[in-house]
N, C-alpha and C positions, 0 to 999 in steps of 0.2 A: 797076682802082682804084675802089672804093666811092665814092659820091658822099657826103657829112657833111652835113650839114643843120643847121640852126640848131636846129630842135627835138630832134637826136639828142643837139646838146652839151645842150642845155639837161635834156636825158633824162638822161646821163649826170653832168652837176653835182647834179641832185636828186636822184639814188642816191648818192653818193659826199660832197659838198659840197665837191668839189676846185673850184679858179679856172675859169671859161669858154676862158683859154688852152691851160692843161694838158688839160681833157677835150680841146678840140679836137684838141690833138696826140695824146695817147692814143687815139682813132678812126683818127685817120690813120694813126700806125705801125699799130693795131691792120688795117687795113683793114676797116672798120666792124663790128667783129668787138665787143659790148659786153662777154659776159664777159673777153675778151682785153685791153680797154681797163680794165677793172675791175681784171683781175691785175695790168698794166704799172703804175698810180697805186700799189697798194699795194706792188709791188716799189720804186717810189720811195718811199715812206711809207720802208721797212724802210731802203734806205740811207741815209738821210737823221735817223731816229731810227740806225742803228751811229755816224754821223759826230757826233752831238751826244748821246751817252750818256753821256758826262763830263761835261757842262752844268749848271748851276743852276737847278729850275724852282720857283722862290719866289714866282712870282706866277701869276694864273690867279682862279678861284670857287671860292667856300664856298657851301655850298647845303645845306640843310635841309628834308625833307618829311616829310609824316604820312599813314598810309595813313586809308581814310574814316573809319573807324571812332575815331579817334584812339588806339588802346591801342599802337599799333609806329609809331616812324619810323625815319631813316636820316639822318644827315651826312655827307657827304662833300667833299674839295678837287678838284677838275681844276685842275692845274696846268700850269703854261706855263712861260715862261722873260723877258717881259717884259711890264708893267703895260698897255702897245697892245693886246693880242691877248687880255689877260685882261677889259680892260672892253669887249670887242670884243661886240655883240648877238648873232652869229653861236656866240660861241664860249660869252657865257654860257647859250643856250637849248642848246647842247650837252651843258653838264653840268649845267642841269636835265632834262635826259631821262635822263640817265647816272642822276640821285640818282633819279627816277623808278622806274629799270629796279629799280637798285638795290635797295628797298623787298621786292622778293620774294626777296630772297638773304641768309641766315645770316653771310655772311662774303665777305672780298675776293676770294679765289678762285676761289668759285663764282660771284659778279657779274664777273668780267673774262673769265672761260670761259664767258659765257653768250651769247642768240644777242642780238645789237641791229642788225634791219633785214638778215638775210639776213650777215653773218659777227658773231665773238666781239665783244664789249666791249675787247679785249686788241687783236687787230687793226683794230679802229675806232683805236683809241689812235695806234698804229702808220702808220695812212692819215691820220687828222689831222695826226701829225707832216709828213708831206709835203706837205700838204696848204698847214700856214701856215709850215714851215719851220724850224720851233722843237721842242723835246723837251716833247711832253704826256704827264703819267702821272696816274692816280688815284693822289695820296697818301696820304690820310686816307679812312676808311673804318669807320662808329663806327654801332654799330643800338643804340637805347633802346625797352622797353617799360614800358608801366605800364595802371593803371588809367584815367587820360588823359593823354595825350602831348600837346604844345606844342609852338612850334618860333619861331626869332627868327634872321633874317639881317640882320646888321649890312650901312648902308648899302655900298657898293660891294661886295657881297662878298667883304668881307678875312674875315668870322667868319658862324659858323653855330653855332646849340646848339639843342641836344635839351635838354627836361626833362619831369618824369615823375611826377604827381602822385596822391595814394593813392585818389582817389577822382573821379570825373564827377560835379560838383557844380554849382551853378549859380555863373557866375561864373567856375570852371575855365577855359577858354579865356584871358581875358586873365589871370589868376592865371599860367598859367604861362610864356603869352609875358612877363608883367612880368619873373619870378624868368629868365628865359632872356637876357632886356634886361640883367640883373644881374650873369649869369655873362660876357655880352661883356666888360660894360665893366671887372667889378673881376678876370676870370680867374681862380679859387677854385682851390686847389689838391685840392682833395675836397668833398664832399656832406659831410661831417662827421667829429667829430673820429675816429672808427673809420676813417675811409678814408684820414687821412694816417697814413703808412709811418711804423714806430718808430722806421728812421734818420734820418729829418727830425730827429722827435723827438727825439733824441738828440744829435741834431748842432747843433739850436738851444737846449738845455740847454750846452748846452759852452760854445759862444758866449755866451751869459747869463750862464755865470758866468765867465768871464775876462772880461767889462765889470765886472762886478759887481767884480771882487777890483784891478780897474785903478782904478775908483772907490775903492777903500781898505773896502769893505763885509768886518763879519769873515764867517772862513770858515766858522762855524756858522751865518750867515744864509743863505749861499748857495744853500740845498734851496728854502725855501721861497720867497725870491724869485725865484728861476727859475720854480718851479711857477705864480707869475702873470703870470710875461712869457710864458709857456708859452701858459697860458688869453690873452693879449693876441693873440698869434701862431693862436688858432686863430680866433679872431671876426673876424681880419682875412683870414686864409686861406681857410676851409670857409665855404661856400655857406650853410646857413640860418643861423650865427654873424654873417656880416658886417650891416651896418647898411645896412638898405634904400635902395636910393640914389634913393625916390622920397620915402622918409620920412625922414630918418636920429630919427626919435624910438624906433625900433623895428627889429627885426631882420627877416632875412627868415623866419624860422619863424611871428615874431609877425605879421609881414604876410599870412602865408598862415591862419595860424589866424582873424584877422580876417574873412576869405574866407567861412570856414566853420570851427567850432572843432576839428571831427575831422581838419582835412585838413594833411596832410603833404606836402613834398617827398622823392621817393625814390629819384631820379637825375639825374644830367644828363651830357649829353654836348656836349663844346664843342672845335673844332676852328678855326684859326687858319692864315691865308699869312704867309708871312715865317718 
């Protein structure tokens, strides 16, 4: 029988970031065997994520980075299963390393297959899960680039947004953390009027006018009043339309041309728990 040592668990907590009780017992079944101790934690990870695969995981971090250069970032959610574990320090510098790794991968698939500290991002997931007990997944998974990129996490991270600016101008930096401040609080449902869906459109022209025809308006008015609940419905929806919520004298298009007159907003990405 292998003798465990204080330093072997403390060894094996800082590769794994299982509890100090489990590594111990994983050495000892293992008979201080580390990769052996390393497979037993993650065989418990995997039971323990089949037994809570039908679970809710609505709470967890929202996280937002930009790589140096600022032209790409990433947002992404690690999710959990209650509000403890998600404003846990442990658990949110977890998935700022995750939104970290993230940053060099196209898509969700290749960041959860990729390597993070000696196995996948997928299997880290899966060892966490055993780890605190609870079902961890990456759920949201959103890359923006531009000419310079921004990035704003709302306090506790419940939200994270990416935005994406047409030009590295002076002043850029907060310019786009402002418009990213914007997209938390008012939730835009597009960048503008092109990016919302014709069936929106279509479906809030309906609406508009069965108010309209309830109010007694005749039905030859009804086109054109529609067309400016229409126009109401996009300044309050789409991101440079709505009215700055630092200024409300002005929009956020005219916010940003303020900035500098050629510069535009050209995307955002904004992701939300719950």
């Amino acid at each position: 029988m292998a003798t465990i040592t204080a330093a072997d668990v403390n060894k094996l907590r800082t590769i794994t970031g299982a509890g100090m009780m489990d590594c111990k017992k994983a050495l000892v079944e293992a008979d201080g065997d580390f990769d052996l101790a390393i497979e037993n934690l993650r065989k418990k990870g995997q039971k323990v994520a089949a037994n809570r695969s039908d679970r809710e995981s609505t709470e967890g971090a929202a996280i937002a980075v930009v790589n140096a250069d600022k032209t790409s970032g990433v947002v992404i959610t690690l999710n959990c299963e209650t509000d403890f574990v998600g404003k846990n320090e442990g658990f949110v510098k977890l998935a700022t390393d995750l939104a970290n790794q993230a940053l060099n991968y196209d898509t969700k698939e290749a960041f959860l297959a990729s390597d993070f500290n000696g196995i996948t991002v997928a299997d880290k997931l899966i060892e966490q899960t055993g780890v605190i007990g609870e079902k961890i997944e990456i759920a949201s998974f959103e890359r923006l680039s531009g000419a310079f990129v921004g990035s704003y996490i709302h306090a506790g991270n419940k939200i994270a947004v990416l935005t994406a600016l047409s030009a590295n101008v002076e002043g850029a930096e907060e310019a786009a953390r402002n418009v990213a401040m914007q997209a938390a609080a008012m939730n835009p449902i597009a960048l503008d009027e092109a990016g919302v869906d014709a069936s929106i459109i279509e479906k809030e022209i309906e609406i508009a006018k069965d108010q309209l025809r309830q109010e007694g308006k005749p039905e030859a008015m009804l086109d054109n009043i529609a067309k400016g609940k229409i126009q109401r419905f996009y300044k309050d929806n789409t991101l440079v339309n709505q009215d700055y919520i630092k200024d409300g004298s002005m929009s956020v298009a005219s916010y940003i041309k303020s900035v500098d007159g050629g510069l535009t907003v050209t995307g955002f990405k904004r992701v939300a728990l719950g």
